[in-house]
C-alpha angles and dihedrals in degrees: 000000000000113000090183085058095043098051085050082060095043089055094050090050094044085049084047104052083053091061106032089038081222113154113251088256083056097052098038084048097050083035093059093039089060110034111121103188126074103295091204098062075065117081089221092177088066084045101060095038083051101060096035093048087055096046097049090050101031088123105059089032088058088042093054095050092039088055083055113054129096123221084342145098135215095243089059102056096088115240109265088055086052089053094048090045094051094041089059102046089048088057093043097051106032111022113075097180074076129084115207096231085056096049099057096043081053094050092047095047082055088051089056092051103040101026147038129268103261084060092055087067090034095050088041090050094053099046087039094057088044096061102053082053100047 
């Protein structure tokens, strides 16, 4: 199993459930149902933890990343660098399979690949500042 996959899918599933306003359960279930690659290669078990995890605590985790942004607010990040945000700083703060260092390279691997450059430095900064906080 490939976690780095599996938190990619985690993130797009996190971003998903933002647009479609789908539950977690919702999102894992249509996600398993349509998946078209081998769905063993995936730790689903991570998945799922994952999104629960960031919808039960969607409110502290927004507060966290809102406390720390500078001339910003939270409305205004779009909505695939507020998955990867929350998806970090769940990772930071819950998972301790995790090490802190780990979940913000792997955030900002997913920031590369989902969004553009300036968001790799604003997305570093944020996490940056949550962690010393945390």
């Amino acid at each position: 199993m490939s976690r780095k996959l599996s938190r990619e899918k985690a993130m797009e599933l996190v971003f998903s459930t933002m647009i479609s306003g789908d539950s977690h359960i919702e999102a894992v279930d249509t996600f398993v149902d349509n998946y078209e690659d081998d769905i063993e290669a995936l730790d689903l078990t991570y998945i799922k933890e994952v999104l629960k995890g960031i919808e039960e605590n969607k409110e502290y985790i927004d507060s966290l990343i809102e406390k720390n942004l500078q001339n910003w607010k939270i409305n205004r990040i779009s909505k695939v660098n507020l998955a990867i945000l929350r998806l970090g700083v769940y990772e930071m703060k819950y998972r301790d399979d995790v090490p802190d260092r780990v979940a913000i390279n792997e955030a900002l691997d997913l920031t590369k690949k989902y969004s553009d450059l300036k968001s790799k430095s604003f997305i570093n900064g944020v996490l940056d500042k949550i962690l010393k906080e945390i």
